[in-house]
C-alpha positions as CSV (number, residue, x, y, z in Angstrom):
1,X,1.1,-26.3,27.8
2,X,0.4,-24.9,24.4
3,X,4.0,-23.0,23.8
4,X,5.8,-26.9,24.8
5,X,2.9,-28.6,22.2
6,X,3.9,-26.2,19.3
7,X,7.5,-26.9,19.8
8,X,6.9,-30.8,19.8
9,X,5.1,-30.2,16.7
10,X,7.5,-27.9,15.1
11,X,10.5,-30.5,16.4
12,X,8.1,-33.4,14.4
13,X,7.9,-31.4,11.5
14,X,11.5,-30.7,11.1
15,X,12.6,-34.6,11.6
16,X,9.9,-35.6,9.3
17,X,10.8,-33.0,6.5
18,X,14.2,-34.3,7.4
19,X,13.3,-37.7,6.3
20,X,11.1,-37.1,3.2
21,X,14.0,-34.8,1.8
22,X,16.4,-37.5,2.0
23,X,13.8,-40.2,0.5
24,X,14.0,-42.3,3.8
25,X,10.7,-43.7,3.1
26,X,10.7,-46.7,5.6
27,X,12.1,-44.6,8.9
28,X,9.8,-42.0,8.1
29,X,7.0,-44.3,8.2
30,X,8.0,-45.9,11.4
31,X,8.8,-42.2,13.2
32,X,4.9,-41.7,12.0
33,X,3.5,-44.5,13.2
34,X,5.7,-44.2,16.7
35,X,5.0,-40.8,17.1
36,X,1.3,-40.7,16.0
37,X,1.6,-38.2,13.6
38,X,-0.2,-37.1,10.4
39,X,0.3,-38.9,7.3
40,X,1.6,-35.7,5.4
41,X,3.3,-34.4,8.4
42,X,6.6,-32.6,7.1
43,X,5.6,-31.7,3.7
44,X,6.5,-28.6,2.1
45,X,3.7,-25.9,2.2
46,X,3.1,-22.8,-0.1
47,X,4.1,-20.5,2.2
48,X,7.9,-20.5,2.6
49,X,7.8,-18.7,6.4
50,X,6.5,-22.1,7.4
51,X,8.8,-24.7,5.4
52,X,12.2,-25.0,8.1
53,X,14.6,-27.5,8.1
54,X,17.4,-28.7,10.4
55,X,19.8,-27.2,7.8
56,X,18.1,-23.6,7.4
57,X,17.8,-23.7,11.4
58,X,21.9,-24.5,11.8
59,X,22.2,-21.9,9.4
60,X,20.0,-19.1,10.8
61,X,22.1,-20.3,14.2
62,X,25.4,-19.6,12.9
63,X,24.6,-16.1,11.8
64,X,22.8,-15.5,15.2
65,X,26.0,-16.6,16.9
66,X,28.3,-14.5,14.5
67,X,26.2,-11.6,15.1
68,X,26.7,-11.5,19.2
69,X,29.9,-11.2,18.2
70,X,29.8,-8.1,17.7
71,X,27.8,-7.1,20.8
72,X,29.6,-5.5,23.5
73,X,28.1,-5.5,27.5
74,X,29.7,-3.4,30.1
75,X,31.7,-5.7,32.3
76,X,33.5,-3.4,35.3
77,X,32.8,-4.0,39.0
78,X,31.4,-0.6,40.0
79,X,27.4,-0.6,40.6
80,X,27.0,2.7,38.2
81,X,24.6,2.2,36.0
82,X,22.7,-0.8,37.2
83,X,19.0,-0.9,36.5
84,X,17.3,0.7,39.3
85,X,13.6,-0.7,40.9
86,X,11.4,0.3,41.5
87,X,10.6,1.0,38.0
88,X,7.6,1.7,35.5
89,X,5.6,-1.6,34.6
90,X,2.1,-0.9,34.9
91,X,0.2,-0.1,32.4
92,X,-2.7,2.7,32.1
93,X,-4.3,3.2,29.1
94,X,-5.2,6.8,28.2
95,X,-8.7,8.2,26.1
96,X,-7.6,10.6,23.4
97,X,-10.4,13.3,22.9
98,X,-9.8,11.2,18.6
99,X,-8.9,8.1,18.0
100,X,-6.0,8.6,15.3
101,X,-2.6,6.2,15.3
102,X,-0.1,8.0,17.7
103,X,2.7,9.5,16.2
104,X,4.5,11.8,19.0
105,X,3.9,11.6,22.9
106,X,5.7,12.9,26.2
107,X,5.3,15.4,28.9
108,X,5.7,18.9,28.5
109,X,5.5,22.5,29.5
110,X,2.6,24.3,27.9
111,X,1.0,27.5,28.9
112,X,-2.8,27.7,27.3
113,X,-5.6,30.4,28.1
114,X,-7.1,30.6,31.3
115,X,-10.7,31.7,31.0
116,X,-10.0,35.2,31.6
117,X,-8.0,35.2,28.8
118,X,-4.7,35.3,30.1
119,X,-1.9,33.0,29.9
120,X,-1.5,30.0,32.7
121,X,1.3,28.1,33.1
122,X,1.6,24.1,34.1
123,X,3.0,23.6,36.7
124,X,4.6,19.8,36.3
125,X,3.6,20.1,32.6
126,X,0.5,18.4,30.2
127,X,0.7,14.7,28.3
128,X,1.1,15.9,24.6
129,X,0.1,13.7,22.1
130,X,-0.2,14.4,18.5
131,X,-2.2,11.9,15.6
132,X,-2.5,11.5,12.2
133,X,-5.9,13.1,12.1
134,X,-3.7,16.2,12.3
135,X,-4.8,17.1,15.9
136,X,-2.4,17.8,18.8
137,X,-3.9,17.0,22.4
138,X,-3.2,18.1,26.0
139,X,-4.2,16.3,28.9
140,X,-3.6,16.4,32.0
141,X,-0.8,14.6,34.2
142,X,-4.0,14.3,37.5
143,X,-5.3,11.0,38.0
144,X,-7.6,10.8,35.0
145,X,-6.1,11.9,32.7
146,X,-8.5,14.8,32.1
147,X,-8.5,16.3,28.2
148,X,-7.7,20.1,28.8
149,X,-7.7,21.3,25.1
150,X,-7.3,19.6,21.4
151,X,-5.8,21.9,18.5
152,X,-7.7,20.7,15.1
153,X,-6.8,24.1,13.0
154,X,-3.3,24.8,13.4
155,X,-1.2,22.4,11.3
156,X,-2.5,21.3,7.8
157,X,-1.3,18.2,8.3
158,X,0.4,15.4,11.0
159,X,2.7,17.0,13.4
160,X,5.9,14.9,13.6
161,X,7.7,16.8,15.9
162,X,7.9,19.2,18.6
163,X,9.9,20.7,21.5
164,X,9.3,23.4,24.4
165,X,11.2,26.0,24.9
166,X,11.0,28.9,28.0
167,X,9.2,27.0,30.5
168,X,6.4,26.2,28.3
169,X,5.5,30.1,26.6
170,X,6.5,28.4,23.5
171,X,6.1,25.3,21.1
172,X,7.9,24.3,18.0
173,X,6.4,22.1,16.0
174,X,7.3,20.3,12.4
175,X,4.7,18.2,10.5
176,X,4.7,15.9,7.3
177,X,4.1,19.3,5.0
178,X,7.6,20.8,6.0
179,X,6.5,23.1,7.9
180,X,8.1,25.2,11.2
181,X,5.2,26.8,13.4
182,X,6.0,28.5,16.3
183,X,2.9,28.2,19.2
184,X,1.9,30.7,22.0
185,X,-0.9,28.8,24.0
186,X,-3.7,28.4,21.4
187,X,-2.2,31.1,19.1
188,X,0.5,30.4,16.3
189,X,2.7,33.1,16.1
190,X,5.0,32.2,13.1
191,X,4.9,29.7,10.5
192,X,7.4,28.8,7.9
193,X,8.1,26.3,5.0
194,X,11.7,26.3,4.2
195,X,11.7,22.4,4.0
196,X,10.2,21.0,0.7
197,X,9.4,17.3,2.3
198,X,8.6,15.7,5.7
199,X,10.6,18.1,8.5
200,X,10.7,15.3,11.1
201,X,12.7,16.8,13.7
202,X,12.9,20.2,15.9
203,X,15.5,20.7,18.6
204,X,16.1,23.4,20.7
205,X,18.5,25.3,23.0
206,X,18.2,28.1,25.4
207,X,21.2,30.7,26.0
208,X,20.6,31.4,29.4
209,X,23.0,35.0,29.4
210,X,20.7,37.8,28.9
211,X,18.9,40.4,31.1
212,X,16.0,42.8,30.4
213,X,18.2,44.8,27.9
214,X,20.2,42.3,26.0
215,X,18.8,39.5,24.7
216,X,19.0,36.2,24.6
217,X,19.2,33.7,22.0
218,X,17.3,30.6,21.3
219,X,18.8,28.3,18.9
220,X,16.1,26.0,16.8
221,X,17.3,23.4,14.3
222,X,15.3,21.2,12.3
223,X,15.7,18.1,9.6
224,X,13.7,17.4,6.8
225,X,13.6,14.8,4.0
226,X,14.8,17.4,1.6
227,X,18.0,16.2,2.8
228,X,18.5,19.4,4.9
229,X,19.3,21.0,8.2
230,X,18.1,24.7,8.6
231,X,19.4,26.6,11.8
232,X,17.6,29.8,13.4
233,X,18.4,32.1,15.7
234,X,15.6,33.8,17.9
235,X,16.2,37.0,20.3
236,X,14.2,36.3,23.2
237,X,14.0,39.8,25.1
238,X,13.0,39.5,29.3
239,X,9.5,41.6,29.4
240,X,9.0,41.8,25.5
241,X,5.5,40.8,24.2
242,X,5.2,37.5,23.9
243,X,3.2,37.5,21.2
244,X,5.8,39.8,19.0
245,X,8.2,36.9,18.5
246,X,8.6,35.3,15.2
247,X,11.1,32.5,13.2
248,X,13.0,34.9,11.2
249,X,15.0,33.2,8.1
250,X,17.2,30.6,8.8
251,X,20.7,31.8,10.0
252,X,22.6,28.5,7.8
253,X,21.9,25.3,6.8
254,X,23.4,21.9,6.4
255,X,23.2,20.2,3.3
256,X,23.6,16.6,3.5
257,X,24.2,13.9,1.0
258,X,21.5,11.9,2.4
259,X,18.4,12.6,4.5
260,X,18.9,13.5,8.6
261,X,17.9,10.8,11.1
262,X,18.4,12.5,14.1
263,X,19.2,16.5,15.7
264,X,20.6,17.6,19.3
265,X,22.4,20.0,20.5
266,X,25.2,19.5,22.8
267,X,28.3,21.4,24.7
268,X,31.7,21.2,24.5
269,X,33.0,19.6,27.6
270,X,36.2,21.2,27.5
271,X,35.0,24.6,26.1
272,X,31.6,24.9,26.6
273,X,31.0,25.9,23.1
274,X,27.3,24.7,21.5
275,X,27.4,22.2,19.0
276,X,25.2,20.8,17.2
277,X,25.0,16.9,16.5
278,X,23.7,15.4,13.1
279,X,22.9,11.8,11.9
280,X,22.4,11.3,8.7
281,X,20.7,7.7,6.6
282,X,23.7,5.1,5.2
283,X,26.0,6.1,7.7
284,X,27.6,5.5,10.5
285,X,29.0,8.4,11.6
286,X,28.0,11.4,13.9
287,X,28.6,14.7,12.5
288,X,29.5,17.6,15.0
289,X,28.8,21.1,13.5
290,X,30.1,25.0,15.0
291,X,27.2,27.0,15.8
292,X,28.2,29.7,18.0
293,X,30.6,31.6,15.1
294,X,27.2,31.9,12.7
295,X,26.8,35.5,11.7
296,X,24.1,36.6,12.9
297,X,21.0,39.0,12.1
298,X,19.9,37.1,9.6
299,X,16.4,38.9,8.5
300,X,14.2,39.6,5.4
301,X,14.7,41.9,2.8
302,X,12.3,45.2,1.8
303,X,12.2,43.5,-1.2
304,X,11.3,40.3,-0.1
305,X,14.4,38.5,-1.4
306,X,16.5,36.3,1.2
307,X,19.9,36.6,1.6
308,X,22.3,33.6,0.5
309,X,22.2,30.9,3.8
310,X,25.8,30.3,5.0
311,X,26.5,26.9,5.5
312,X,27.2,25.5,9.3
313,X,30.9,24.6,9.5
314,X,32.0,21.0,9.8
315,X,34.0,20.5,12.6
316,X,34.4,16.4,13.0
317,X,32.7,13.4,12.9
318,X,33.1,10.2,15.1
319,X,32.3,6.6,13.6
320,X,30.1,4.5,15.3
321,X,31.7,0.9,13.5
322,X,34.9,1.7,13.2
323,X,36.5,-1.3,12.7
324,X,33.5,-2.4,9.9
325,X,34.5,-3.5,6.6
326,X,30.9,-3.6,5.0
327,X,29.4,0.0,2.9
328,X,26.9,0.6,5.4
329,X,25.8,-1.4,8.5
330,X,23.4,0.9,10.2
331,X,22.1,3.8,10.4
332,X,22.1,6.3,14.0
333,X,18.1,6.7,13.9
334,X,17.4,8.4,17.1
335,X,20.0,10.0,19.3
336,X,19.3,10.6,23.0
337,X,21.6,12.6,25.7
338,X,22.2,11.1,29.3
339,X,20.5,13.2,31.9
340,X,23.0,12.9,34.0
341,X,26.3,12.7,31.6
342,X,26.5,15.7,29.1
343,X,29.2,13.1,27.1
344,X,27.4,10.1,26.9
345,X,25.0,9.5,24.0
346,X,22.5,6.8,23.4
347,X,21.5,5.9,19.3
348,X,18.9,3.5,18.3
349,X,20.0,2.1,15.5
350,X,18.2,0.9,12.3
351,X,19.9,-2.7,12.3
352,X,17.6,-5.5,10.8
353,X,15.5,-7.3,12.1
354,X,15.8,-6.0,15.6
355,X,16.8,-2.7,17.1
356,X,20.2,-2.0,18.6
357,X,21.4,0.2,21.3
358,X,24.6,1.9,21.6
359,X,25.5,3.8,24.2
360,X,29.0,6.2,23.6
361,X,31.0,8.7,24.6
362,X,31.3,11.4,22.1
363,X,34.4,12.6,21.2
364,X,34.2,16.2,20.7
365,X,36.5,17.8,18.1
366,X,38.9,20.5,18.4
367,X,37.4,23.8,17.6
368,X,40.2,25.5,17.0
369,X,42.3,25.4,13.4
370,X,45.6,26.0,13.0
371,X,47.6,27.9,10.3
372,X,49.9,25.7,9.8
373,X,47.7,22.4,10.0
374,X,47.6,22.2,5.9
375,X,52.0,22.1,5.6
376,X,51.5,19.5,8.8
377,X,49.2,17.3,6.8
378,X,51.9,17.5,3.6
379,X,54.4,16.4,5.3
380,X,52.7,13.2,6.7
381,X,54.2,10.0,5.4
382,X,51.6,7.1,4.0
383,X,52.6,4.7,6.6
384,X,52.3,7.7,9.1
385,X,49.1,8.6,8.0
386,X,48.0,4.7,8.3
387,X,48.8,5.0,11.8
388,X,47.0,7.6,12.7
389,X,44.2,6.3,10.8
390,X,44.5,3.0,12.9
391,X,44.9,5.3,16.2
392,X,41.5,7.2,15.6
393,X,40.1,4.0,15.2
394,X,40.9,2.3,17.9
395,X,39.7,5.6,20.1
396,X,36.2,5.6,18.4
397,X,35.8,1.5,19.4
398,X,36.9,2.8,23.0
399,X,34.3,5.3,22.8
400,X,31.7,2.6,22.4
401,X,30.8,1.1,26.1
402,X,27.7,-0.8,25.3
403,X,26.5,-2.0,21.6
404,X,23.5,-4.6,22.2
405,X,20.4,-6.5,20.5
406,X,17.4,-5.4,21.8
407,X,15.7,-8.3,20.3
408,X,12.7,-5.3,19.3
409,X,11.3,-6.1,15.8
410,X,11.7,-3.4,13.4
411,X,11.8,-3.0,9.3
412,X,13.0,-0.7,6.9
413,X,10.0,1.3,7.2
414,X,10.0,1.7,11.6
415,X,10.7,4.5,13.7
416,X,13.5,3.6,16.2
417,X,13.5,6.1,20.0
418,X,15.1,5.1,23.0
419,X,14.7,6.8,25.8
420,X,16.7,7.4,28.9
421,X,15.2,6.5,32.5
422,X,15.5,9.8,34.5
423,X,18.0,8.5,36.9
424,X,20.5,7.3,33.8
425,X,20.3,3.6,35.0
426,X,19.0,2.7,31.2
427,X,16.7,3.5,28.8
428,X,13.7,2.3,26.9
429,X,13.3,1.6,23.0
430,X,10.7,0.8,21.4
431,X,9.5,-2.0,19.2
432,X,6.6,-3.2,15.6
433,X,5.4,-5.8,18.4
434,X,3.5,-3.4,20.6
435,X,6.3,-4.2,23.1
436,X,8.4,-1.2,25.0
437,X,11.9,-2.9,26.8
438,X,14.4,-1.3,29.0
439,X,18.2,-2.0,28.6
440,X,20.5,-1.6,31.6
441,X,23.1,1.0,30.8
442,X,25.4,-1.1,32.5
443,X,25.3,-4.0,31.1
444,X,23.2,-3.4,27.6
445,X,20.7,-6.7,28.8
446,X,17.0,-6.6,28.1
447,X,16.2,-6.5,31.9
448,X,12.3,-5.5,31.5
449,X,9.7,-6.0,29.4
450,X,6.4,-4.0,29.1
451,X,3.4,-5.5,28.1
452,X,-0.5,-5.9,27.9
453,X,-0.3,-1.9,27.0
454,X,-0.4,-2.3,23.6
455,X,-2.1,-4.7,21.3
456,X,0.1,-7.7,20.1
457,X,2.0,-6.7,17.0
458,X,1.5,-2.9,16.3
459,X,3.9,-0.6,15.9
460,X,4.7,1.1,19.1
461,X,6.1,4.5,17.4
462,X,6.8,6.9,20.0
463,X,8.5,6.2,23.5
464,X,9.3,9.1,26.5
465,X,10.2,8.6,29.9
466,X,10.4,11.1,32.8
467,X,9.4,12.6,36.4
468,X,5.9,13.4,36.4
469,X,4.6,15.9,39.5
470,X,1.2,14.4,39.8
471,X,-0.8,15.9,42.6
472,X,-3.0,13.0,44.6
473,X,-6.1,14.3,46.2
474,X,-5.3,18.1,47.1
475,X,-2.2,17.5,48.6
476,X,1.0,18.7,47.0
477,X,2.1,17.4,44.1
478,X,4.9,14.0,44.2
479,X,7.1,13.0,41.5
480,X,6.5,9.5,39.8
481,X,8.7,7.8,37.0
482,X,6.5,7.6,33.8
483,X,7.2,6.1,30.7
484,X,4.9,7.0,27.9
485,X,4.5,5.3,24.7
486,X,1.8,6.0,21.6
487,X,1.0,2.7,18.7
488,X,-0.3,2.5,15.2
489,X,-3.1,0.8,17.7
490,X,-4.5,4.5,18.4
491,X,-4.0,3.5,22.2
492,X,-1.9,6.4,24.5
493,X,-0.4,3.8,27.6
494,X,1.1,5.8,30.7
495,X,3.8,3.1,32.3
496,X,3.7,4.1,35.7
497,X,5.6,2.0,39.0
C-alpha cells in the first residue's frame, strides 16, 4: 500500500507543479479541492532531486529509451547459457574476528601452521577476507564459519588484492602502499615496492611443464595507479624449500598512458601462447601483450643497481564500442574469464549511473610479424585502408554477444566485479545499493536479485562466486554453489542455495 500511495502523491505533485508553472490558477484550485490535496502541493522545494516535472520526466524517458538502444540480448534458440536453478539466494551473514569495511573476499587455498609447526594444507580451501583495518582473515568454509587465523602485522596498510598460487603454498598480495608481498602460511617471504601508488591488482599463472630438475615458472603481474604494469617471473623448483623462494625484479613492465583497471592472463586458442590482457581508464579497448618471448633471468646486481626493465611487446587490441562516435564511453573496470570458455570474457563496465555487462569473445591477435608487413602497409590505398578499417570493425561488434544495463547503482568513485557462476550460465555484479544481481549469459536479463544481506544503500565492493566443499557433520565433504560478497557495511554475507 505505501509504494501505490507515494506514486499517487508523486503523480499529484507533477500535475499540480504542472499547473502552477503555466499560471492555471483556477484548474489548479479545482484539481486541489477534487483531489484533497495540500494547499502548497506542487511547489518548488530547495532541493532540486525533489522538484520533477512532466517535461524533465519525458526527457529523462527519451534518454532511457535511446540508451536501450544500444543494449544487445542474446536471441538464438539453443538453451546454452540459460540461468541455471537452483541457485544462491540465501543469505548468511558471517562474524569477522574486526569489524572493518570489506574490501576483498572469496575462497581460497591457503596452507597455515599446524600446531606442530608444520605446514597443513585446506583441503576445499578458507573464506579470505581482507579490511581496511589492514587485517586479512581466514575462516573456515564448515558450518560456522569458525575464524582459523587473522594476520594484523604483515601489510602496513589495506590489502587490495590477492591471488593463490600452487595449491595454496603461496599468496600474493598488493595493498594501498604499492606493495608486492609474497606469503608462506603465517610467514612473508618477499616483499617489494616497485609501484609508487595504490597496486590494485595481482594475477597469476602457473607453467605446469617442469619436473624435479627443471623448473617451472610462475608468471605474476600486477597494476598500480602509477600508471604501470610490472611482470615477474618466479622458478618454482619440485622439492626446493619453500621458504627459499622470493619476487626477484620485475622481468618488464607496461607503461600505460592512463592508470590499469583490470589484469588476466589468458592463452592463445590457436597457439597456446600466454598472453597477458590489460584494461586501462578512458578507454575502451583491451590490450593483448606477448609474454612468453621476455628474456628472462632478470636478477639484482652486486652492486645493487637494477638492470634497465624491457618493455612487454604490444601485440593488438580489440575495441569494446566500435562503432562509438563519442571520446570515451566507458571504461573495462573488471575483466572476468568464463570457466568453461577460455575465449569468452566478461567486463563490468564503469557506465553512469548503472553498471554494465559485456560479455565477448576476444579476438586474439596474430603473434607472428612478417618481414614484409611494413612495404604491405605502403602500398595500401586510403579507400583500401577505410575498408579494412570498417572490416575490423564490424568483427569487434560481432565479437560482442551480450552488452546490458544491470540497473546496479554505481559513481565515479565505485568498484565494478562481476563474477561468473561456476557452471557459466551467468554471472554476478555488484552494486552502491547493498544489492548483488545475476545476469543470464544468455540473454544479458537481470534474472535474480539478492537481498536482505546487506544493509540498504552501502556499497557492496567485492563479489566471488564458486563450489565450496563444505563437509556436514563428519561425513565427506559435498560441493555447494556460494556466492560471496563484502560492503562498506563491515558485514561478510555467504549466498548459499
Amino acid at each position: 500500500m505505501a509504494p501505490s500511495t507515494s506514486v499517487d502523491a508523486l503523480v499529484s505533485a507533477l500535475v499540480a507543479r504542472f499547473l502552477r508553472t503555466n499560471n492555471y490558477a483556477e484548474t489548479l484550485g479545482a484539481f486541489i479541492r477534487e483531489a484533497s490535496l495540500a494547499p502548497d502541493v506542487g511547489q518548488s522545494s530547495g532541493d532540486d532531486t525533489n522538484n520533477w516535472t512532466i517535461q524533465g520526466l519525458l526527457e529523462e524517458k527519451k534518454t532511457f529509451d535511446q540508451s536501450v538502444n544500444f543494449e544487445r540480448y542474446g536471441a538464438d534458440g539453443s538453451e546454452k547459457g540459460l540461468w541455471s536453478v537452483p541457485a544462491p539466494s540465501k543469505p548468511n551473514i558471517v562474524q569477522t574476528p574486526t569489524s572493518a569495511n570489506l574490501l576483498a573476499a572469496s575462497v581460497e587455498r591457503w596452507q597455515k601452521p599446524s600446531e606442530n609447526g608444520d605446514v597443513a594444507e585446506s583441503e576445499g580451501g578458507y573464506i579470505v577476507s581482507t579490511g581496511a583495518d589492514r587485517k586479512v582473515h581466514l575462516l573456515d568454509t564448515a558450518i560456522g564459519n569458525d575464524p582459523i587465523v587473522s594476520f594484523s602485522g604483515i601489510s602496513d596498510s589495506p590489502v587490495l588484492s590477492y591471488v593463490s598460487v600452487l595449491q595454496g603454498r603461496y599468496i600474493l598480495m598488493t595493498n594501498m602502499s604499492g606493495q608486492v608481498l609474497l606469503q608462506h602460511g603465517c610467514d612473508t617471504l618477499d616483499t617489494r615496492r616497485d609501484h609508487t601508488k595504490y597496486a590494485v591488482k595481482v594475477v597469476a599463472h602457473e607453467d605446469h611443464h617442469g619436473s624435479s630438475t627443471s623448473p617451472r615458472k610462475l608468471w605474476v603481474a600486477t597494476a598500480g595507479w602509477d600508471a604501470m604494469v610490472y611482470l615477474y617471473c618466479l622458478s618454482i623448483l619440485d622439492g626446493a624449500d619453500s621458504s627459499a623462494l622470493v619476487m626477484g625484479n620485475p622481468v618488464a613492465r607496461i607503461k600505460l598512458v592512463t592508470n590499469p583497471e583490470s589484469l588476466l592472463f589468458v592463452r592463445h586458442i590457436d597457439t597456446d601462447e600466454l598472453l597477458l590482457l590489460v584494461s586501462r581508464r578512458d578507454s575502451t579497448y583491451l590490450y593483448y601483450y606477448e609474454v612468453e618471448s621476455i628474456p628472462q633471468g632478470v636478477t639484482e646486481s652486486e652492486n645493487d643497481t637494477q638492470p634497465p626493465v624491457p618493455e612487454c611487446k604490444l601485440l593488438g587490441q580489440q575495441n569494446l564500442a566500435p562503432h562509438s562516435n563519442a571520446w570515451v564511453a566507458f571504461s573495462p573496470a573488471y575483466m572476468a574469464l568464463s570457466p568453461h570458455d577460455p575465449g569468452l570474457l566478461a567486463v563490468a563496465t564503469s557506465t553512469l549511473p548503472h553498471l554494465k555487462v559485456i560479455i565477448v569473445r576476444l579476438l586474439f591477435p596474430s603473434t607472428k610479424t612478417s618481414g614484409t608487413e611494413g612495404n604491405s602497409e605502403a602500398s595500401l590505398t586510403q579507400a583500401s585502408q577505410a575498408f579494412a578499417a570498417l572490416a575490423l570493425q564490424n568483427r569487434e561488434d560481432a565479437a560482442i554477444l551480450v552488452q546490458a544495463n544491470t540497473f546496479a547503482p554505481q559513481t565515479a568513485y565505485s568498484t565494478p566485479q562481476v563474477a561468473w557462476r561456476p557452471d557459466g550460465s551467468g554471472v554476478w555484479v555488484n552494486g552502491d545499493d547493498g544489492v548483488v544481481r545475476g545476469i543470464e549469459a544468455k540473454t544479458g536479463k537481470v534474472v535474480a536479485v539478492l537481498k536482505d544481506g546487506h544493509e540498504p544503500g552501502c556499497k557492496v565492493r567485492t563479489v566471488w562466486a564458486g563450489y565450496v566443499a563444505v563437509a556436514h557433520d563428519g561425513e565427506d565433504p559435498a560441493q555447494e554453489e556460494w556466492v560471496i560478497s563484502g560492503g562498506f557495511d563491515k558485514r561478510l554475507v555467504i549466498w548459499k542455495v
